[in-house]
C-alpha positions in Angstrom: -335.8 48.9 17.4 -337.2 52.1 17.4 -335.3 54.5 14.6 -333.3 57.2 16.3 -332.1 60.3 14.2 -329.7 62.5 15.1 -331.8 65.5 15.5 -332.8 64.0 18.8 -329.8 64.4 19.9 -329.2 68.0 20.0 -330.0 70.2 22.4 -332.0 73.5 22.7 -329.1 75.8 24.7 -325.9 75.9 22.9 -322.5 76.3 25.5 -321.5 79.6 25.8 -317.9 80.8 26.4 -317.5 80.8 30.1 -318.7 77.1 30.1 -316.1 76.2 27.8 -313.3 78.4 29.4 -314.6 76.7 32.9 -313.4 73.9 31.4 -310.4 74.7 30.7 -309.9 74.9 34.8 -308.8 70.7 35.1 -306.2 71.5 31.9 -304.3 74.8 33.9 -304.1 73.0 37.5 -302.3 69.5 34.8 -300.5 72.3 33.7 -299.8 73.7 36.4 -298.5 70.6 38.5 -296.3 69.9 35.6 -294.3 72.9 35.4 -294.0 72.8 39.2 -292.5 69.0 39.0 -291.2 69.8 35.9 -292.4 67.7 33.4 -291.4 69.1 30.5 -295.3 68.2 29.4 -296.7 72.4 29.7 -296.2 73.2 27.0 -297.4 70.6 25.0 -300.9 70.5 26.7 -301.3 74.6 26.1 -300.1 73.4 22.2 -302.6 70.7 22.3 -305.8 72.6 24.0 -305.5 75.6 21.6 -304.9 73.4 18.6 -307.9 71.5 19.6 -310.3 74.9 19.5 -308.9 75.9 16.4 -309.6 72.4 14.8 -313.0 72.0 15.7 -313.3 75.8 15.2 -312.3 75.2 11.4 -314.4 72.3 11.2 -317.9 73.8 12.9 -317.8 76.5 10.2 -316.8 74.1 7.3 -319.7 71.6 8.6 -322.7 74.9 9.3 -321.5 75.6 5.5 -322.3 71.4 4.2 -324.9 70.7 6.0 -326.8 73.9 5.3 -326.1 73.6 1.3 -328.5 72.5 -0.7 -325.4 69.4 -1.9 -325.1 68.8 1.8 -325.0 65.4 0.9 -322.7 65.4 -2.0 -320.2 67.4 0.1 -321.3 65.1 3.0 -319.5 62.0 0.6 -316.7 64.3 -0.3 -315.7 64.6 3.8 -315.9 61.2 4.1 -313.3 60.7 1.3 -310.9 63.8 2.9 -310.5 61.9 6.0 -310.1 58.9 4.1 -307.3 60.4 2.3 -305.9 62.1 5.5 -306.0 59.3 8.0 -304.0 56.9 5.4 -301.4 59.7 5.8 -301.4 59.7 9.0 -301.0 56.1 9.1 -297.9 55.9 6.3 -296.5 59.1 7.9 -296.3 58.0 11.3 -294.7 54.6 10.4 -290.9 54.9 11.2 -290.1 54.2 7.4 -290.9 54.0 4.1 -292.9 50.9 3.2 -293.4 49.7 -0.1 -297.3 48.9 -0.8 -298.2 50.5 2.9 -300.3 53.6 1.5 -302.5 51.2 -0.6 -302.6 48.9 2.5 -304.0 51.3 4.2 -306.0 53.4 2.2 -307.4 50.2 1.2 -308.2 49.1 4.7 -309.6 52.2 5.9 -312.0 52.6 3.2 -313.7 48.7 3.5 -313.5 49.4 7.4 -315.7 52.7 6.7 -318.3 51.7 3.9 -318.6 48.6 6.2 -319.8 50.8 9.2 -321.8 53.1 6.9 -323.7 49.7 5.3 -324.4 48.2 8.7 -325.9 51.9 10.4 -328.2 53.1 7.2 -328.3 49.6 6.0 -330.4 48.3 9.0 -331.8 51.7 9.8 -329.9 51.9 12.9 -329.6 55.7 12.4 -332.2 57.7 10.0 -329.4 58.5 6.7 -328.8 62.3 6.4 -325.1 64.1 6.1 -325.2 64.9 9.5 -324.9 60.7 10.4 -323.2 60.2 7.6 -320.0 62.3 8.4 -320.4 61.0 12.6 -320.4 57.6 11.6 -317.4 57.6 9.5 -315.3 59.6 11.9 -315.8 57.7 14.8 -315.3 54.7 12.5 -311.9 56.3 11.0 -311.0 58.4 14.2 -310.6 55.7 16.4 -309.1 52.7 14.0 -306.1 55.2 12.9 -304.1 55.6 16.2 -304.6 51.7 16.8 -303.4 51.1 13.1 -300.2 53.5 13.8 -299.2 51.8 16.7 -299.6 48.6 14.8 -297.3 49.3 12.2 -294.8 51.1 15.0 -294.9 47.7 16.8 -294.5 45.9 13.4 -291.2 48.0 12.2 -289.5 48.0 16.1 -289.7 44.0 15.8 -288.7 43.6 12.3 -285.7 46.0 13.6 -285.3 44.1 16.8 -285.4 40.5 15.3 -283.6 41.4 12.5 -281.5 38.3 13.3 -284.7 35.8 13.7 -285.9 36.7 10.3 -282.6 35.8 9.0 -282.5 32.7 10.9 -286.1 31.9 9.9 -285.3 32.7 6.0 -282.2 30.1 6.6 -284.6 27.5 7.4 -286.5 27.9 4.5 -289.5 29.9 5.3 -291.5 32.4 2.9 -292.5 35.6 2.9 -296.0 34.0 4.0 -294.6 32.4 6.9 -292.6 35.0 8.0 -295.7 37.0 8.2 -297.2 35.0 10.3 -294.6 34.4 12.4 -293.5 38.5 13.4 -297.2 39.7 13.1 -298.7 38.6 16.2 -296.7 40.2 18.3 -297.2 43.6 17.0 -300.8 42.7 16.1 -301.7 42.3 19.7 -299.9 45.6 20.9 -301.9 47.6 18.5 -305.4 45.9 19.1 -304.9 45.7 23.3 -305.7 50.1 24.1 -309.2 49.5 21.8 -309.7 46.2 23.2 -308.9 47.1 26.8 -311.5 50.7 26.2 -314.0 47.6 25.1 -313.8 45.7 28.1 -314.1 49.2 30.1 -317.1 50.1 28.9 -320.0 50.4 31.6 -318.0 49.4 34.1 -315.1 52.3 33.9 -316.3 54.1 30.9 -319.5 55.6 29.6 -318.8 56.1 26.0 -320.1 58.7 24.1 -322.4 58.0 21.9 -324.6 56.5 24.6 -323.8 59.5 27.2 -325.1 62.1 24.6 -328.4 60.1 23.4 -329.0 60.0 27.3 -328.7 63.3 28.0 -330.6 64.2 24.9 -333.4 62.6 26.5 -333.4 58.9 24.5 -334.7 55.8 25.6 -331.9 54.2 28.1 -332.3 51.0 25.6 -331.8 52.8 22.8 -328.9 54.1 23.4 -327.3 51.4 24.3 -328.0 49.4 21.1 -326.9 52.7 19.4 -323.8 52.6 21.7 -323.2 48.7 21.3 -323.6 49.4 17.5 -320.7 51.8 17.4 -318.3 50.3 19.6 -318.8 46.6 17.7 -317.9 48.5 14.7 -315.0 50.2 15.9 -313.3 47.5 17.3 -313.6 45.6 14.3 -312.9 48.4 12.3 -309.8 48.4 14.4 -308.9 45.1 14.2 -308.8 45.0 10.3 -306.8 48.3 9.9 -304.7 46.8 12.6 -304.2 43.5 11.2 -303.6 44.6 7.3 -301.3 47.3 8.1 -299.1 45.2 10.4 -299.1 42.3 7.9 -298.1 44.6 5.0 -295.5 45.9 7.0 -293.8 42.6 8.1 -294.2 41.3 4.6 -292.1 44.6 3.5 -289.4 43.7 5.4 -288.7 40.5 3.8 -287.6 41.5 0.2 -288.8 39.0 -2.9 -285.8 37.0 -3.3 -286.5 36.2 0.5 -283.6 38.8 1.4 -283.9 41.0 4.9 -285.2 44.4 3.7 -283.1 47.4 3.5 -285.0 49.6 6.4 -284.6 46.7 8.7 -280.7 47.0 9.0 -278.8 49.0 11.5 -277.3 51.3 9.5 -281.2 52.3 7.9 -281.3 54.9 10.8 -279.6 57.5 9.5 -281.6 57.1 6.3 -284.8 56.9 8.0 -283.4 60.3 10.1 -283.3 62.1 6.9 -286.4 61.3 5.4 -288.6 61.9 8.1 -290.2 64.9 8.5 -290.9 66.5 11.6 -293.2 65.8 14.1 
């Protein structure tokens, strides 16, 4: 395969303001529609678009500073582990509880996930290594195996919650911890993987991803970009799948207790608790 770096991928006229305001024209007319039926939804997309600009905002200038330093690659490394450390956050924060063991899980899971991508793109010389494909590998790696993985441990607690009374029964027969894994983790396994596998089985026929859209316009080889595109999305869905997959096991193991004992956060009366250590979102 011929080697593709990511400086082909750029292009000579940078968008201006009034190309990025004229795109702001799809999000007033959503906006508007839903204050007219009243949604109740306005308010969140105006919160959402300008916290959007002032992310990437924030994150151009932080990136124009790295990758013009003369340590852009040591600082490079050091974004890679800040999103590391940020999307097991996001992952432990957005479960519904506290889980024992779920921030290693995670943390644990994200990082093989994202040296695994890294070691398959430079690795093969998929992509030419600099910071630049460094830091774009490992966020669309991380970026798009977090949400999955939060719903996946959502899923996991709501059944452990729901069934509360088939654990029990389950335990009473005699089954482990083990077997009580695999016997609640399925379910909520397969609600977290189906939005990343359903985008999968979308692509070229609904979808054009992204990575392949940009190479194209950038001028690349059709066939390139498609290996580059198959590349990414093979690693993101099983990126996915593992985050997925750990997080919802840890979780279902944590709410059996050692001594094979229903965990306190599954109960009833954990609401309450779970309504006063949560912060807000």
């Amino acid at each position: 395969m011929q080697l593709i770096s990511l400086q082909q991928a750029t292009t000579d006229d940078v968008l201006g303001l009034p190309v990025v305001l004229a795109s702001l024209s799809l999000v007033a007319v959503a906006a508007a529609l839903a204050w007219w039926l009243r949604l109740g939804v306005s308010r969140t997309l105006f919160v959402a678009t300008v916290r959007a600009a002032v992310q990437l905002v924030a994150v151009g200038l932080i990136f124009a500073a790295i990758f013009n330093s003369s340590r852009a690659a040591q600082w490079a490394w050091g974004w890679v582990g800040v999103m590391t450390i940020v999307a097991t956050a996001v992952i432990v924060r957005r479960a519904e509880y506290r889980i024992r063991g779920l921030a290693l899980v995670a943390g644990s899971a994200v990082v093989a996930t994202a040296a695994m991508a890294i070691a398959v793109t430079f690795g093969f010389r998929v992509l030419d290594y600099d910071p630049v494909a460094l830091v774009v590998i490992a966020g669309i790696t991380i970026g798009n195996a977090v949400p999955s993985a939060v719903l996946g441990a959502n899923q996991a607690v709501g059944l452990a919650r729901d069934h509360s009374r088939e654990i029990e029964a389950a335990l009473a027969l005699g089954l482990n911890r083990k077997q009580v894994v695999r016997f609640m983790a399925p379910r909520a396994a397969r609600s977290g993987l189906i939005p990343q596998i359903e985008r999968t089985k979308a692509v070229g026929l609904i979808a054009l991803p992204g990575a392949m859209t940009g190479l194209l316009l950038a001028g690349v080889d059709p066939i390139d970009a498609i290996a580059v595109q198959l590349l990414v999305m093979y690693l993101v869905l099983g990126a996915t799948a593992v985050c997925v997959v750990t997080v919802v096991a840890a979780v279902t193991r944590a709410s059996v207790t050692e001594d094979l004992r229903r965990a306190k956060w599954t109960r009833p009366d954990a609401q309450q608790a779970h309504k006063a250590w949560s912060p807000r979102r």
